[in-house]
C-alpha positions in Angstrom: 86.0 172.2 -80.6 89.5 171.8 -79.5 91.6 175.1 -79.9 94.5 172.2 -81.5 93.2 169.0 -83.1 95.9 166.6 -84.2 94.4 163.5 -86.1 96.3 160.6 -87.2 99.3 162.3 -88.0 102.3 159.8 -90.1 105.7 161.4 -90.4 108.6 159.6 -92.1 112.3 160.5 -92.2 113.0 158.8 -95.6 112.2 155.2 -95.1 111.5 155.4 -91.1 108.3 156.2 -89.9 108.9 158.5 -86.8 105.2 158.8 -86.0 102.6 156.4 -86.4 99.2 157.9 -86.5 99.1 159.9 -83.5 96.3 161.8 -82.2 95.6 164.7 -78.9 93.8 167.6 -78.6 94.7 170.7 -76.6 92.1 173.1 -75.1 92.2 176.6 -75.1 94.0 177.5 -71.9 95.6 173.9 -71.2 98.9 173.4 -70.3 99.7 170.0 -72.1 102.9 168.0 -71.6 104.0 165.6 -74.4 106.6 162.8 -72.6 108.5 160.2 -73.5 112.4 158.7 -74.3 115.0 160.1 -76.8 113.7 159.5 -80.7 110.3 158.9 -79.6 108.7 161.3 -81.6 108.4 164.4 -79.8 110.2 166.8 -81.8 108.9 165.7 -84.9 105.1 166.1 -83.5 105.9 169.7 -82.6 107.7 170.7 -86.1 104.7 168.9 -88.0 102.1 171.0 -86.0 104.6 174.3 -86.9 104.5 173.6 -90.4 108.3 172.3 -90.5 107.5 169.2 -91.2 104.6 167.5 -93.7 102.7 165.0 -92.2 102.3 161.7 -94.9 99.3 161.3 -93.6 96.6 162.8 -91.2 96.0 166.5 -90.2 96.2 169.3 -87.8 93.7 171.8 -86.9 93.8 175.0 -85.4 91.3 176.9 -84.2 88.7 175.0 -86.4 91.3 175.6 -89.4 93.2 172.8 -91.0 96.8 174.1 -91.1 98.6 170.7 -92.3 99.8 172.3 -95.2 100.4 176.0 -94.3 103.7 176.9 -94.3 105.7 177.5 -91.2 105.9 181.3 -91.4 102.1 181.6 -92.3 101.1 179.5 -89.4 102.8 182.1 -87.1 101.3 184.3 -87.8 97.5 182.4 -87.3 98.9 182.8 -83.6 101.3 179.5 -82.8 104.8 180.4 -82.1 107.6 178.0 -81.3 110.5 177.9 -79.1 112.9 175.5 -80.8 115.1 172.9 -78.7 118.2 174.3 -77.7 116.9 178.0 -78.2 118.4 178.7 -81.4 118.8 182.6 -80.8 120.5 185.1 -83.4 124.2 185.1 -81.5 125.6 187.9 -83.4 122.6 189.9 -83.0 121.7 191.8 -79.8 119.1 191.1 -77.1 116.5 193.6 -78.4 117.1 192.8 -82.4 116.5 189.1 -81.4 113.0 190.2 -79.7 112.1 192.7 -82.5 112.7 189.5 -84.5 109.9 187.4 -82.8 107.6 190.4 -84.0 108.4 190.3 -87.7 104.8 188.9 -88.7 103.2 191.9 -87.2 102.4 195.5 -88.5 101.5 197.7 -85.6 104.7 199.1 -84.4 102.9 200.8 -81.3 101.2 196.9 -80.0 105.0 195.6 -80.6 106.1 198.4 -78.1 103.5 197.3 -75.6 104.0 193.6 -76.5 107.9 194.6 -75.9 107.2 196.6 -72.7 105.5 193.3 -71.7 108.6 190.7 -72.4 111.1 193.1 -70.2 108.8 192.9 -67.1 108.7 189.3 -67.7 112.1 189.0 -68.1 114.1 191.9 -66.7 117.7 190.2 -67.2 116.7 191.0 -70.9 115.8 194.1 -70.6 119.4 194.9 -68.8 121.2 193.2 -71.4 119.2 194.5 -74.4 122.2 195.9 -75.8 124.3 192.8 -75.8 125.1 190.1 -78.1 122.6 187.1 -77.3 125.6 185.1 -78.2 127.2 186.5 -74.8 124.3 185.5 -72.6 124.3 182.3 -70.5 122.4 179.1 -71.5 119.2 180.4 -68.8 119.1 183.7 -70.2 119.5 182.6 -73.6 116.3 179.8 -72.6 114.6 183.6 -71.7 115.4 185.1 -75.0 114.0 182.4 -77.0 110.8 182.1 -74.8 110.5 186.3 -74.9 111.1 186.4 -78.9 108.0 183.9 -79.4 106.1 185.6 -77.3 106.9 189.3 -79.5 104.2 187.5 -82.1 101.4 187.2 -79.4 100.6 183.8 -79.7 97.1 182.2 -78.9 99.4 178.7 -78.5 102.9 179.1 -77.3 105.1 175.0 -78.8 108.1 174.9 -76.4 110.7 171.8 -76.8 112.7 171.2 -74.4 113.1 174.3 -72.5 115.2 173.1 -69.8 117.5 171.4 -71.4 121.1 171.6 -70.4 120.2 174.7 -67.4 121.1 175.0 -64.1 118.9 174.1 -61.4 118.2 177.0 -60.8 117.5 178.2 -64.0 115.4 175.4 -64.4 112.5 176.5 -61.6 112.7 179.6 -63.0 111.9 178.8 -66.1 109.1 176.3 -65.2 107.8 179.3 -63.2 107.5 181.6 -66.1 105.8 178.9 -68.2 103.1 178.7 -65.3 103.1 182.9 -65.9 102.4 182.9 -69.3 99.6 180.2 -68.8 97.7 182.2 -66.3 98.2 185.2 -68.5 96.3 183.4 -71.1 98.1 181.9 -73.4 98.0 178.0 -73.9 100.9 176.0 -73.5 102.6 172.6 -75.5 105.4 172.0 -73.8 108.2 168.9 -74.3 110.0 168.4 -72.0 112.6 165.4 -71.1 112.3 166.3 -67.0 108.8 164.7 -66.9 107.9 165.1 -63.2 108.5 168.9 -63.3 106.5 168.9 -66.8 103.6 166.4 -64.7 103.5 168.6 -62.2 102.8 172.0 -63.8 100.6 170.7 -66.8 97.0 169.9 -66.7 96.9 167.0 -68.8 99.7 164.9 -70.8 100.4 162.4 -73.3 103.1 159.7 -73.1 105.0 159.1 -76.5 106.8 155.8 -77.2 108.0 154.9 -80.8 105.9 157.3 -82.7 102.5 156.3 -80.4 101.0 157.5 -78.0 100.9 154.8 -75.1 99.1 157.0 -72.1 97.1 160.1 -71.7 95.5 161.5 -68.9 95.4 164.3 -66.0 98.8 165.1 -65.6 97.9 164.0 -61.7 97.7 160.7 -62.5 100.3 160.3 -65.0 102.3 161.7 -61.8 101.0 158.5 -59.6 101.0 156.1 -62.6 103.3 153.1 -61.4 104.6 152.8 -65.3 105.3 156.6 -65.8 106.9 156.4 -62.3 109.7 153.6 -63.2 109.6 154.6 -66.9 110.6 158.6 -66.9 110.1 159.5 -62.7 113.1 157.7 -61.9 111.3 156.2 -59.2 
């Protein structure tokens, strides 16, 4: 059994259907890349598998439990956390109260000082700035805030979308290198991502969106060679 099972999933937006019966599974300890254009659904598969969105039709399963109806807050708390496009931090609230945020769905104040402990050795620029306004921080560091709050609820299944949008390049490597951290650490990863060959060439297997379908799927090493994905979203 898959640890995430998404089966036929239709999403509308009023009178548009935005996804069209889609289904993937992700394994327990995969690192899976969803790809594709603008508007081609990826967003909207992420929210409906978070519980932000209802699916019309179809259903998602996690962990052997069908959450397609669970409320967002709920489904946090079963163990998937989600880092939003364009990070969406607390800007008038500091570095640390934006972490202790992440952590809201748990109880055990002395785990969330380990889980905390954990995050600032991940991320040490946090932990310098703890005390500052997120608002304050750079786009990267902000990227790192958003990635270290979703990880203050322990997730089995971290949802990221988009992480490097708009960074540096710099900040960009440095941020795929952390995913590929907390992958080996154990926790699987679903990532979107709009630079599709550095998403190819850190996942294990990906799926190509177009229009609310899925077109491809496959080992993310032969997306990588795949003449189609190549012109398509490799700029090649």
């Amino acid at each position: 059994m898959a640890m995430l099972e998404v089966n036929g999933i239709e999403v509308y937006y009023g009178m548009i259907q935005a996804l069209k019966g889609i289904s993937f599974q992700v394994e327990q300890g995969e690192v899976i890349a969803l790809i594709g254009a603008n508007g081609a659904g990826k967003t909207t598969t992420l929210h409906t598998i978070t519980g932000l969105l209802t699916p019309k039709k179809g259903t998602v399963t996690f962990e052997g439990k069908d959450i397609t109806h669970v409320p967002a807050h709920k489904i946090v708390s079963m163990g998937i956390a989600h880092v939003p496009e364009g990070r969406r931090v607390f800007a008038d609230l500091s570095v640390y109260q934006n972490l202790r945020m992440g952590a809201y769905t748990r109880k055990d104040k002395t785990e969330i000082e380990t889980t905390l402990a954990a995050v600032y050795k991940r991320f040490p620029r946090l932990e310098e700035r703890k005390n500052q306004r997120a608002g304050t921080l750079s786009g990267g560091e902000q990227q790192m805030l958003a990635m270290g709050r979703a990880l203050m609820s322990k997730p089995k299944l971290i949802v990221m979308d988009e992480p490097s949008m708009g960074l540096s390049p710099i900040f960009v490597n440095e941020i795929f290198d952390i995913i590929q951290e907390i992958s080996r650490a154990g926790t699987t990863v679903l990532l979107v991502e709009q630079n599709a060959k550095k998403a190819l060439n850190i996942a294990d297997r990906a799926y190509v969106l177009e229009t609310g379908t899925i077109s491809l799927s496959g080992s993310a090493k032969d997306l990588l060679d795949d003449d189609s994905v190549k012109k398509a979203y490799l700029g090649e």
